[in-house]
mmCIF file of the N, C-alpha and C atoms, coordinates in Angstrom:
data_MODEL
# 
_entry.id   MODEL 
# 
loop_
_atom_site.group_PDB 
_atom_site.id 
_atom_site.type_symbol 
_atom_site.label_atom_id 
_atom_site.label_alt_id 
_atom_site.label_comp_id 
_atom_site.label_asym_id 
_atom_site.label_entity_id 
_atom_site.label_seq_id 
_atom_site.pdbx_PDB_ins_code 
_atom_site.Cartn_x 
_atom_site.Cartn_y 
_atom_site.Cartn_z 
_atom_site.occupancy 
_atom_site.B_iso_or_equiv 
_atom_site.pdbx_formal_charge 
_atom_site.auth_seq_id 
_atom_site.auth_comp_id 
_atom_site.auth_asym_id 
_atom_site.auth_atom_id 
_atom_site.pdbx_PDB_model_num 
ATOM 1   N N  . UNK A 1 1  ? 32.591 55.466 -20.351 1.00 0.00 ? 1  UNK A N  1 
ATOM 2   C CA . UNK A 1 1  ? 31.470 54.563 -20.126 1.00 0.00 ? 1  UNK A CA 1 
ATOM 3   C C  . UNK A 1 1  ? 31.855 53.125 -20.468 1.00 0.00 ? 1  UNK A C  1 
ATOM 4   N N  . UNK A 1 2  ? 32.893 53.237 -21.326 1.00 0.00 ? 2  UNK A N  1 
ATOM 5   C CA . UNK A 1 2  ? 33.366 51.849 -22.367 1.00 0.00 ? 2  UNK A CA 1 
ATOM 6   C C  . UNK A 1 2  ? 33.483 50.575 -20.813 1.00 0.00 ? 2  UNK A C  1 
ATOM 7   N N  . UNK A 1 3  ? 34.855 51.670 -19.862 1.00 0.00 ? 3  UNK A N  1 
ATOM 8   C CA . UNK A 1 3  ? 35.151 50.923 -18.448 1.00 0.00 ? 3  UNK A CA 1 
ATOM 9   C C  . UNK A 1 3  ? 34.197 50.884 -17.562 1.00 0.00 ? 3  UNK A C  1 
ATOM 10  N N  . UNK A 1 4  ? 33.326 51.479 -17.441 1.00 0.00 ? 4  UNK A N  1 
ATOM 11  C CA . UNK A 1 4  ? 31.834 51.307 -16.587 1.00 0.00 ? 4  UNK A CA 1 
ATOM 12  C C  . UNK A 1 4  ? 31.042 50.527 -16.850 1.00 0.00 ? 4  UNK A C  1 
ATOM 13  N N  . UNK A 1 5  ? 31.169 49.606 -18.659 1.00 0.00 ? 5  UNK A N  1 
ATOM 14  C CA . UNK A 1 5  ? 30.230 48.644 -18.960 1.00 0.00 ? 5  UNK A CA 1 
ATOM 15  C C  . UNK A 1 5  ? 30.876 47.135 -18.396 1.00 0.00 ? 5  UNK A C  1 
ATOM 16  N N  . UNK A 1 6  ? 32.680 47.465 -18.769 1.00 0.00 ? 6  UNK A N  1 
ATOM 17  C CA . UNK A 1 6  ? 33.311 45.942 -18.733 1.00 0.00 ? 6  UNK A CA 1 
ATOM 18  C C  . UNK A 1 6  ? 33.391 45.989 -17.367 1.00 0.00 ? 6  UNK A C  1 
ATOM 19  N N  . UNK A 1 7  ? 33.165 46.466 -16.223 1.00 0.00 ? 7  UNK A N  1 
ATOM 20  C CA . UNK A 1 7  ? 33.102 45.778 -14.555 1.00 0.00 ? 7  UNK A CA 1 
ATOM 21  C C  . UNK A 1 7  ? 32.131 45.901 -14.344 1.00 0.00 ? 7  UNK A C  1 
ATOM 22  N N  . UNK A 1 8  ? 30.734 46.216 -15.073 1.00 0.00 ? 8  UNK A N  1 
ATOM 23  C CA . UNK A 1 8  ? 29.448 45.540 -14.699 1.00 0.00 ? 8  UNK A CA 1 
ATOM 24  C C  . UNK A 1 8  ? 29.192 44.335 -15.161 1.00 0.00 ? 8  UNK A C  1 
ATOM 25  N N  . UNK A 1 9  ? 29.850 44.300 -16.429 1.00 0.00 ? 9  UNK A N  1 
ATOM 26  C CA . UNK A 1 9  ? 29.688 43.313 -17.171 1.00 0.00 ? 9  UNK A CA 1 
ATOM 27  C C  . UNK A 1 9  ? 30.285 42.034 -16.330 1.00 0.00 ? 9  UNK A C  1 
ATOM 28  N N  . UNK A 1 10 ? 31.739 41.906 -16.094 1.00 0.00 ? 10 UNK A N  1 
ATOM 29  C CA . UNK A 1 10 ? 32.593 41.367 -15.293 1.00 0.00 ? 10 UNK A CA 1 
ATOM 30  C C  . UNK A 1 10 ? 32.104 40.656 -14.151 1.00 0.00 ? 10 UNK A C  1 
ATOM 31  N N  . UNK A 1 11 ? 31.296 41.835 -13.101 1.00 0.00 ? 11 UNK A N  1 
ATOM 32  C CA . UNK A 1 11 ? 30.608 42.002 -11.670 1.00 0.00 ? 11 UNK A CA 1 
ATOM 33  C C  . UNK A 1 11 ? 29.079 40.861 -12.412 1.00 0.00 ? 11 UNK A C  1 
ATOM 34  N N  . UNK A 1 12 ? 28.486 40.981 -13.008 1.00 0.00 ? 12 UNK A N  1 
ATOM 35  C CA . UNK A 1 12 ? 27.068 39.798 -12.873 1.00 0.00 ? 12 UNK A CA 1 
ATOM 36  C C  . UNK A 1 12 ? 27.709 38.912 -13.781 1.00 0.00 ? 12 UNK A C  1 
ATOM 37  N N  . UNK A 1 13 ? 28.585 39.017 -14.688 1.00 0.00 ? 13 UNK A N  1 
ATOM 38  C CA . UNK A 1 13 ? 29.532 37.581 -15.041 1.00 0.00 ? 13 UNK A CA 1 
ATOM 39  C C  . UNK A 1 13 ? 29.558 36.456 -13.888 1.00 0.00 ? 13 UNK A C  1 
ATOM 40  N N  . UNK A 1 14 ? 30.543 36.862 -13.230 1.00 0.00 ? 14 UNK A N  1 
ATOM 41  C CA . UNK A 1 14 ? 30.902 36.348 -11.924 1.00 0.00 ? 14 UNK A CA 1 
ATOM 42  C C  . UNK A 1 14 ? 30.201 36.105 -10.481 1.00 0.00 ? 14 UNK A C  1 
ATOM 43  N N  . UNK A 1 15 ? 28.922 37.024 -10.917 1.00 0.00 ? 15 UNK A N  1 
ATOM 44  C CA . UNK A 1 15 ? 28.390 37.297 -9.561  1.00 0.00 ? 15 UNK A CA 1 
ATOM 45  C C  . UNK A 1 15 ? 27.299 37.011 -9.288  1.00 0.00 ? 15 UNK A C  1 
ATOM 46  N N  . UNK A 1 16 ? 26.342 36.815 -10.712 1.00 0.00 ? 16 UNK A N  1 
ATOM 47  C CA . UNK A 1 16 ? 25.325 36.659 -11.121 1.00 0.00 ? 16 UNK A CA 1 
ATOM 48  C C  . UNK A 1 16 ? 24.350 35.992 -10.049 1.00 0.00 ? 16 UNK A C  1 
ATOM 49  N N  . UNK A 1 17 ? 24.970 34.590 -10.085 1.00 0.00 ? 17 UNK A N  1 
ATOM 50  C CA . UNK A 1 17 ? 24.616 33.520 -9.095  1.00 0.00 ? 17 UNK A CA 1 
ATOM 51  C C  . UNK A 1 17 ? 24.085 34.109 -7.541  1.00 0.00 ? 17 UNK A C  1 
ATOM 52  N N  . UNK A 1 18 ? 24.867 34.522 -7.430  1.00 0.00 ? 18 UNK A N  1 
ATOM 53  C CA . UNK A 1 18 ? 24.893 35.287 -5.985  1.00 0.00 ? 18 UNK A CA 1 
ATOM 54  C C  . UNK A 1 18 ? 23.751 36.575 -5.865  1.00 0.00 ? 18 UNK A C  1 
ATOM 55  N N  . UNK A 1 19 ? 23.466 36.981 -7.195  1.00 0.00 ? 19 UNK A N  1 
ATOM 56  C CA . UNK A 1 19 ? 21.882 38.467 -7.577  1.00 0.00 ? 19 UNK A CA 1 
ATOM 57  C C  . UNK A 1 19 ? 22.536 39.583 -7.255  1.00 0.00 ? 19 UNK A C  1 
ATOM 58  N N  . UNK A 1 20 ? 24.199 39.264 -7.472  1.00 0.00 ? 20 UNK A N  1 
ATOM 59  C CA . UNK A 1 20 ? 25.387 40.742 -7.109  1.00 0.00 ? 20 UNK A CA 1 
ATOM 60  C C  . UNK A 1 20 ? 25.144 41.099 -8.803  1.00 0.00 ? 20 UNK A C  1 
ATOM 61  N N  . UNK A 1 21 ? 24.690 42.076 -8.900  1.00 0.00 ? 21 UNK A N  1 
ATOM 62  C CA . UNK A 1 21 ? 24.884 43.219 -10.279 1.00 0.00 ? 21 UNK A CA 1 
ATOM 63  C C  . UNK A 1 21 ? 24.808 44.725 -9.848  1.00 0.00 ? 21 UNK A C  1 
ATOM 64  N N  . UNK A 1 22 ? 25.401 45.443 -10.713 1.00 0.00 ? 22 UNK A N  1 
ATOM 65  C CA . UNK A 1 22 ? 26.141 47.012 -10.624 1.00 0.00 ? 22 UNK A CA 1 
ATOM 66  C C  . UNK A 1 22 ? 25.903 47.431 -11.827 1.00 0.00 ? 22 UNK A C  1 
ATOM 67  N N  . UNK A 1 23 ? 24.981 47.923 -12.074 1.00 0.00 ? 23 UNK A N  1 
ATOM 68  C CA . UNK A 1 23 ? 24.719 48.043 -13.691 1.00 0.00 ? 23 UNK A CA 1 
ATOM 69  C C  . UNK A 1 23 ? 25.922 49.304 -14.108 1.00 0.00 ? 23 UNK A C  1 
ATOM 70  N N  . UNK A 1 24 ? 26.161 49.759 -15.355 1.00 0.00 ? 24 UNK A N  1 
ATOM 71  C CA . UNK A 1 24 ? 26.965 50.239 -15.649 1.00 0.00 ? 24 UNK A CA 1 
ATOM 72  C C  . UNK A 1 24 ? 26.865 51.748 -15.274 1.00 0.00 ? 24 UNK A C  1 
ATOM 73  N N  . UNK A 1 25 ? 25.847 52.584 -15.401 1.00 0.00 ? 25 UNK A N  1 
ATOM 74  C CA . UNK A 1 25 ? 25.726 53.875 -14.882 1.00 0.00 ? 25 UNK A CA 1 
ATOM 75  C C  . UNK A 1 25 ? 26.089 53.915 -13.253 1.00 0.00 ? 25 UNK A C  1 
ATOM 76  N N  . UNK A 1 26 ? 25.541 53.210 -12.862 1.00 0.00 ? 26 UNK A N  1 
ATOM 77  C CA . UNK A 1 26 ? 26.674 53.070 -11.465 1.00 0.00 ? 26 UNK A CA 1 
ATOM 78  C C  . UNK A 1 26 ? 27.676 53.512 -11.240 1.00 0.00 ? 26 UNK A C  1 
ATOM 79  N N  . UNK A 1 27 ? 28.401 52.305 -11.637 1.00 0.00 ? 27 UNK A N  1 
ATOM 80  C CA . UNK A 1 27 ? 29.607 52.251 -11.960 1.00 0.00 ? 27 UNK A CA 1 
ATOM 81  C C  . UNK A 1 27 ? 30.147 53.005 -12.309 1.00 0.00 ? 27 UNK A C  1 
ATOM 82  N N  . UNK A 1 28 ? 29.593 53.976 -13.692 1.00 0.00 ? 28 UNK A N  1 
ATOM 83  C CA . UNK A 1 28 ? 30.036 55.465 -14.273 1.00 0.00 ? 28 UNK A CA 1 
ATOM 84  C C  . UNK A 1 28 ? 30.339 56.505 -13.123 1.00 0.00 ? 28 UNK A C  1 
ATOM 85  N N  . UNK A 1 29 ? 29.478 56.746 -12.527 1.00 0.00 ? 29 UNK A N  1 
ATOM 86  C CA . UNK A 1 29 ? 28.934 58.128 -11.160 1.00 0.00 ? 29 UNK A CA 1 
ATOM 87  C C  . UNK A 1 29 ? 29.343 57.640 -10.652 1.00 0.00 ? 29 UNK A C  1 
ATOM 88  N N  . UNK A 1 30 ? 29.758 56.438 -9.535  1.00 0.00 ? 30 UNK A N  1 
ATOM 89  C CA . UNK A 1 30 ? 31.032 56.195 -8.477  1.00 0.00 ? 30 UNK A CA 1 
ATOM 90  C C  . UNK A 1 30 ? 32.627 56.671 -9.010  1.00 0.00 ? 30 UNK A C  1 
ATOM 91  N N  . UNK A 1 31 ? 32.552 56.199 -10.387 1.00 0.00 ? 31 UNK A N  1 
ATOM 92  C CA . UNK A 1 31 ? 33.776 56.730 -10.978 1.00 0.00 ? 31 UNK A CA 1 
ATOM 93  C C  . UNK A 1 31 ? 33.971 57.945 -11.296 1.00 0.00 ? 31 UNK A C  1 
ATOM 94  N N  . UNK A 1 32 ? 32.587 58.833 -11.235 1.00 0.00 ? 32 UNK A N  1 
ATOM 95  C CA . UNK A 1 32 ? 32.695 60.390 -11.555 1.00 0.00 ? 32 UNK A CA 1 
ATOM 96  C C  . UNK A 1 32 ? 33.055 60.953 -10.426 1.00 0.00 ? 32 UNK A C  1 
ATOM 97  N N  . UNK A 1 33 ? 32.385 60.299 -9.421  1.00 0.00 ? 33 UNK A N  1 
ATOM 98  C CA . UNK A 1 33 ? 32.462 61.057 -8.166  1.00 0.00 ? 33 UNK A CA 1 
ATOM 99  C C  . UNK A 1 33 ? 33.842 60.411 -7.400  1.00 0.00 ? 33 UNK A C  1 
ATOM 100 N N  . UNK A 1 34 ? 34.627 59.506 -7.442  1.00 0.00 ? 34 UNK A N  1 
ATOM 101 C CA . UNK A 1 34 ? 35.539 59.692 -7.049  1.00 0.00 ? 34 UNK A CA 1 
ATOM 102 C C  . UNK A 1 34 ? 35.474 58.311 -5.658  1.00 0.00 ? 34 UNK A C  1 
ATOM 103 N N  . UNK A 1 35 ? 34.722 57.570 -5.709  1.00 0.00 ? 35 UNK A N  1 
ATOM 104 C CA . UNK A 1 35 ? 34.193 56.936 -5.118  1.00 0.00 ? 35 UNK A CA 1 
ATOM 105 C C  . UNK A 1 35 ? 34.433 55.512 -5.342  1.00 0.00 ? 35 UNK A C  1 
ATOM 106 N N  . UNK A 1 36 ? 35.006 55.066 -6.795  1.00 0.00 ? 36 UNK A N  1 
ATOM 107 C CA . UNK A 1 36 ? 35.138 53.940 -7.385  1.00 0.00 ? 36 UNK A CA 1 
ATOM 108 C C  . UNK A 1 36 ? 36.514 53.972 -8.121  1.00 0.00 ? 36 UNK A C  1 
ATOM 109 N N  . UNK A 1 37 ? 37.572 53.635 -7.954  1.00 0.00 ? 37 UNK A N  1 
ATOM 110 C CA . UNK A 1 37 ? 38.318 54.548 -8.899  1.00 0.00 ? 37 UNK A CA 1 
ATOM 111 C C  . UNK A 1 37 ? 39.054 53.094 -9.486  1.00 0.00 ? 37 UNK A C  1 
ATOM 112 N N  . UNK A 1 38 ? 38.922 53.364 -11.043 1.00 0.00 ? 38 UNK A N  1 
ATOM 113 C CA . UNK A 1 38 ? 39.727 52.608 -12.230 1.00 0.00 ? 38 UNK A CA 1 
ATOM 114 C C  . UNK A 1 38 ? 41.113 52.909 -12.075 1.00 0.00 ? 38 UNK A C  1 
ATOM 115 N N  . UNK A 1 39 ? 41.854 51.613 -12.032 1.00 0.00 ? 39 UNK A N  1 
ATOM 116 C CA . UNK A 1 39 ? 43.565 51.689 -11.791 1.00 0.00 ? 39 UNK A CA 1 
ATOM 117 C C  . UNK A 1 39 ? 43.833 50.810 -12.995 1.00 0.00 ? 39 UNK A C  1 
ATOM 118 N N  . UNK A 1 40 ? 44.391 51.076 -14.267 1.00 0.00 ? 40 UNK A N  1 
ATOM 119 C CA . UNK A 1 40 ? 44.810 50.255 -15.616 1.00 0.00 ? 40 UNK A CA 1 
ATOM 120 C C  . UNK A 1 40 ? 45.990 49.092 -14.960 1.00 0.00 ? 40 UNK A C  1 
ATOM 121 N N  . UNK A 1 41 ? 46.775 50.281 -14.236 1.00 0.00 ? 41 UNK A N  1 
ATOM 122 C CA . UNK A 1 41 ? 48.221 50.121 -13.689 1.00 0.00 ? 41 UNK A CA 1 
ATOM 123 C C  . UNK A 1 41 ? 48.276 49.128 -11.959 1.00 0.00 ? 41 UNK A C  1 
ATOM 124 N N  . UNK A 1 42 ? 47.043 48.416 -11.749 1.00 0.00 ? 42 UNK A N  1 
ATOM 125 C CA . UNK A 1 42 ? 46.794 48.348 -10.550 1.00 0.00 ? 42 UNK A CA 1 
ATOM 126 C C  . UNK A 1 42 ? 48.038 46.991 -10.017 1.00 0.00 ? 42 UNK A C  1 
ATOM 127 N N  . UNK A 1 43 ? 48.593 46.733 -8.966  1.00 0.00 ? 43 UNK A N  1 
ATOM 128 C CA . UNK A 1 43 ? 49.375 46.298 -8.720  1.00 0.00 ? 43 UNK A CA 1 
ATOM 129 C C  . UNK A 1 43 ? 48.978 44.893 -8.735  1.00 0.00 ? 43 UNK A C  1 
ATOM 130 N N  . UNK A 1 44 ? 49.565 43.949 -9.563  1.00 0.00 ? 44 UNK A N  1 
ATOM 131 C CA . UNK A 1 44 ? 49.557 42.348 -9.477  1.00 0.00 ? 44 UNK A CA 1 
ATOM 132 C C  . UNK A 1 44 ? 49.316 41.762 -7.894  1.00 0.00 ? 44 UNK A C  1 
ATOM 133 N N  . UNK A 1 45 ? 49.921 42.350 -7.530  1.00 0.00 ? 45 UNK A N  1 
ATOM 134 C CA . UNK A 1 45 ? 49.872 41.659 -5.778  1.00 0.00 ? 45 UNK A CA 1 
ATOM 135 C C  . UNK A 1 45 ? 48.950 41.921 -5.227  1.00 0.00 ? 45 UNK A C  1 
ATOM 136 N N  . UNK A 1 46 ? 48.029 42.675 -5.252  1.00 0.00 ? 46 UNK A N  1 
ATOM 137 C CA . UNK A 1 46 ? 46.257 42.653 -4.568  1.00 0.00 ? 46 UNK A CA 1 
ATOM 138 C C  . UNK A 1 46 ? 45.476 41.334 -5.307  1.00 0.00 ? 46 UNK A C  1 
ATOM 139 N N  . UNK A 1 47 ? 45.722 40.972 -6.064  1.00 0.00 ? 47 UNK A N  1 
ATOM 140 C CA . UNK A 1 47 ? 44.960 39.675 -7.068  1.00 0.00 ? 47 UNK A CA 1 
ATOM 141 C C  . UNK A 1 47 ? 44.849 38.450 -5.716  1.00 0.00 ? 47 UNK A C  1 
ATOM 142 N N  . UNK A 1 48 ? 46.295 38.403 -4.936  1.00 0.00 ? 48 UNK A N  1 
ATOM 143 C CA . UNK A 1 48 ? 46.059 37.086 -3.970  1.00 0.00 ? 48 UNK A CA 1 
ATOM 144 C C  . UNK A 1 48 ? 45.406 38.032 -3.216  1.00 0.00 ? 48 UNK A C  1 
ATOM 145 N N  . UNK A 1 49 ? 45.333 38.937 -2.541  1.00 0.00 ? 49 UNK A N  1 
ATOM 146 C CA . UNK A 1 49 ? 44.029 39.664 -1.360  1.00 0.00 ? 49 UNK A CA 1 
ATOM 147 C C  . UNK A 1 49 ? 43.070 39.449 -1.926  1.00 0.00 ? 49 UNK A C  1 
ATOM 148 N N  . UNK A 1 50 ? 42.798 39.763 -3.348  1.00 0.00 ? 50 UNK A N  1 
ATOM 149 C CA . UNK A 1 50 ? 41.328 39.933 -3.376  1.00 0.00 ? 50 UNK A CA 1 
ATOM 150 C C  . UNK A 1 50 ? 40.892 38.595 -3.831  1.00 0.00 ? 50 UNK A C  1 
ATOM 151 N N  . UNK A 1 51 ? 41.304 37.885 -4.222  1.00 0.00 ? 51 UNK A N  1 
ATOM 152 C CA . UNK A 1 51 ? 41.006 36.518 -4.842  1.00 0.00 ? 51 UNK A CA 1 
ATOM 153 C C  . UNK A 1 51 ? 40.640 35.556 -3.150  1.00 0.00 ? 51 UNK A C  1 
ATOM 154 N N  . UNK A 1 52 ? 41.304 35.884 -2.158  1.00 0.00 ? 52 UNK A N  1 
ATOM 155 C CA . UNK A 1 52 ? 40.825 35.695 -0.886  1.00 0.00 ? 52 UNK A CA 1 
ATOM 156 C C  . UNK A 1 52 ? 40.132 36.115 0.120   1.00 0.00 ? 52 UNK A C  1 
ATOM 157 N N  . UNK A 1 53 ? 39.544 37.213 -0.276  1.00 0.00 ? 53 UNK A N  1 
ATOM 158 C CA . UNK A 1 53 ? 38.576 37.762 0.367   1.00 0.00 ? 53 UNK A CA 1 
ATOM 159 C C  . UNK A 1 53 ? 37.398 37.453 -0.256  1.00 0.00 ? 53 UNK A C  1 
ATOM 160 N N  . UNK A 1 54 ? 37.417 37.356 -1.914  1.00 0.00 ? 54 UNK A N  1 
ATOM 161 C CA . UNK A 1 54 ? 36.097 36.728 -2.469  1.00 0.00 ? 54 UNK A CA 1 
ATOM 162 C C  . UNK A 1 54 ? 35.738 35.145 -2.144  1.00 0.00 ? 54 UNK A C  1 
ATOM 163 N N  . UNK A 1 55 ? 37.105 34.496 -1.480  1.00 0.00 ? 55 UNK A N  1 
ATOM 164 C CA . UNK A 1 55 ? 36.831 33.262 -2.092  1.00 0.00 ? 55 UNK A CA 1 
ATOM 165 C C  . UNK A 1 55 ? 36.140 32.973 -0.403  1.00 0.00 ? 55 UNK A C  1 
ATOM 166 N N  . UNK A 1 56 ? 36.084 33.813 0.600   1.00 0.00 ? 56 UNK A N  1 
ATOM 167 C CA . UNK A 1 56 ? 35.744 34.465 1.828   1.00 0.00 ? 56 UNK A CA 1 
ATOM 168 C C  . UNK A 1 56 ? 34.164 34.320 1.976   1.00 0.00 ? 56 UNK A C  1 
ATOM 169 N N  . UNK A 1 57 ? 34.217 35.461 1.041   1.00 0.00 ? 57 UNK A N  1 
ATOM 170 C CA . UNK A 1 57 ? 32.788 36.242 0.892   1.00 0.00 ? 57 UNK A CA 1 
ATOM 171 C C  . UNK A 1 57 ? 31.786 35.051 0.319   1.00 0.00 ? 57 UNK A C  1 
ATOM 172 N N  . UNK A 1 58 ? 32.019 34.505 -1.413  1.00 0.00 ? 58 UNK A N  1 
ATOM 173 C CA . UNK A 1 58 ? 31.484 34.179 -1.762  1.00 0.00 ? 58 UNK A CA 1 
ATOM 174 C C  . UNK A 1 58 ? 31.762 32.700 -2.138  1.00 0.00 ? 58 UNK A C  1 
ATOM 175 N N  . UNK A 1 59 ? 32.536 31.993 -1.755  1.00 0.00 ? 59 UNK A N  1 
ATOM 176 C CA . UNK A 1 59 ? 33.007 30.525 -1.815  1.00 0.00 ? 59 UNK A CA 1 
ATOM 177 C C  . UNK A 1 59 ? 34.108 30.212 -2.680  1.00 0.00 ? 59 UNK A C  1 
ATOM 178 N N  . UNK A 1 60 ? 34.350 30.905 -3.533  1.00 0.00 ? 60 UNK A N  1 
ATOM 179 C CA . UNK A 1 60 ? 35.585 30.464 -4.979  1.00 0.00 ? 60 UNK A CA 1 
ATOM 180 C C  . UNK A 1 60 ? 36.166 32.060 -5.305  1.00 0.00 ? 60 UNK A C  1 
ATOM 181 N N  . UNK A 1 61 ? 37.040 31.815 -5.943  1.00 0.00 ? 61 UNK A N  1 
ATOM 182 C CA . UNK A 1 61 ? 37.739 33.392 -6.460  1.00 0.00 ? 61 UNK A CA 1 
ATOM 183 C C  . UNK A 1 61 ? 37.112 33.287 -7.776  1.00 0.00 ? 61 UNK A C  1 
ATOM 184 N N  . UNK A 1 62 ? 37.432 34.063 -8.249  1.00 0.00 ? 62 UNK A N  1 
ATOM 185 C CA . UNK A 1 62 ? 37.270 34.352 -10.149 1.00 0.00 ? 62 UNK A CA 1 
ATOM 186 C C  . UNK A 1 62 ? 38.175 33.554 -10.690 1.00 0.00 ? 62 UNK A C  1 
ATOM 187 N N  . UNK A 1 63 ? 38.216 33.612 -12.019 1.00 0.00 ? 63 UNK A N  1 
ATOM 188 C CA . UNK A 1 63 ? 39.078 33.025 -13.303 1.00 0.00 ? 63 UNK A CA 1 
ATOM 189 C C  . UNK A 1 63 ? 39.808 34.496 -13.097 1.00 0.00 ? 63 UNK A C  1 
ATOM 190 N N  . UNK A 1 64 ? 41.242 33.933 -13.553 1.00 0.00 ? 64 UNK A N  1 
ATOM 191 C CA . UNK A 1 64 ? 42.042 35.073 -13.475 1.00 0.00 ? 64 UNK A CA 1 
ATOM 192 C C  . UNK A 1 64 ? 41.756 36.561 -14.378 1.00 0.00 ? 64 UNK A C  1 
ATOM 193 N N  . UNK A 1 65 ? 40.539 36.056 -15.727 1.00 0.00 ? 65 UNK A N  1 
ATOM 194 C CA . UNK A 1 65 ? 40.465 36.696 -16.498 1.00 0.00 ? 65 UNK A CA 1 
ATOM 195 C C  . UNK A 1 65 ? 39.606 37.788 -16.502 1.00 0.00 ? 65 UNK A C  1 
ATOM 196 N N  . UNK A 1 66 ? 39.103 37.626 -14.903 1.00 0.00 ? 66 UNK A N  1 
ATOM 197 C CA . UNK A 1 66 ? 37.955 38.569 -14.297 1.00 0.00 ? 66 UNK A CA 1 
ATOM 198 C C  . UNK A 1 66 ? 39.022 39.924 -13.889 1.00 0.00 ? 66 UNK A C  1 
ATOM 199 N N  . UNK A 1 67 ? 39.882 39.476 -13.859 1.00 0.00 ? 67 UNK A N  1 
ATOM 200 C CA . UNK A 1 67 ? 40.456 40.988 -13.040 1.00 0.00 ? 67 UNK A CA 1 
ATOM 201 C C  . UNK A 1 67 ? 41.895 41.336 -14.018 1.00 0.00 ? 67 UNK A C  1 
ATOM 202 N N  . UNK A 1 68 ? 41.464 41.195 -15.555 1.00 0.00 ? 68 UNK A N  1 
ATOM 203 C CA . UNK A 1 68 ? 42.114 42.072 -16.843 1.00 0.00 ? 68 UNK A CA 1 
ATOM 204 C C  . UNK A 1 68 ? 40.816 42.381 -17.746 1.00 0.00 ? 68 UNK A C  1 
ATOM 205 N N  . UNK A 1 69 ? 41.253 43.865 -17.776 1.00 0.00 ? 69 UNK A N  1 
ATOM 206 C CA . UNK A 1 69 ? 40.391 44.382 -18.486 1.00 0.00 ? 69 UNK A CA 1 
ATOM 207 C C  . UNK A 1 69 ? 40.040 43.702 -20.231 1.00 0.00 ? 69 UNK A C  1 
ATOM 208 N N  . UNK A 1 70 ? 39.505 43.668 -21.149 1.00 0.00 ? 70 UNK A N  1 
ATOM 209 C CA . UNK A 1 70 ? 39.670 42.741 -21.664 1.00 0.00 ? 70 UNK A CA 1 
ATOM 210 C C  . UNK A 1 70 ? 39.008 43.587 -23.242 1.00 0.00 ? 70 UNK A C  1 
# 
């Protein structure tokens, strides 16, 4: 649950502005079910994809510190 709180937490950090929130039980049951899946180990090189697809979506990327667990 600990990782289901820090990317909700993370997700209306960042997102807030925008009325994007994922509350944490969410987050939990996508991750139970297989649907959401936590990578510790996730590869450095998706950071420029995804940092450009948000900056896409929603006008700016994150602070780098959005996408380490913390």
């Amino acid at each position: 649950m600990r990782v289901a709180r820090e990317i909700s937490s993370g997700i209306k950090q960042y997102f807030q502005l925008y009325k994007l929130e994922l509350p944490a039980p969410i987050v939990r049951i996508a991750m139970m079910k297989g649907n959401l899946l936590f990578r510790a180990d996730a590869p450095v090189s998706i950071q420029d994809d995804l940092s450009r697809f948000l900056t896409e979506m929603v006008g700016t990327a994150p602070l780098n510190n959005f996408y380490a667990l913390q």
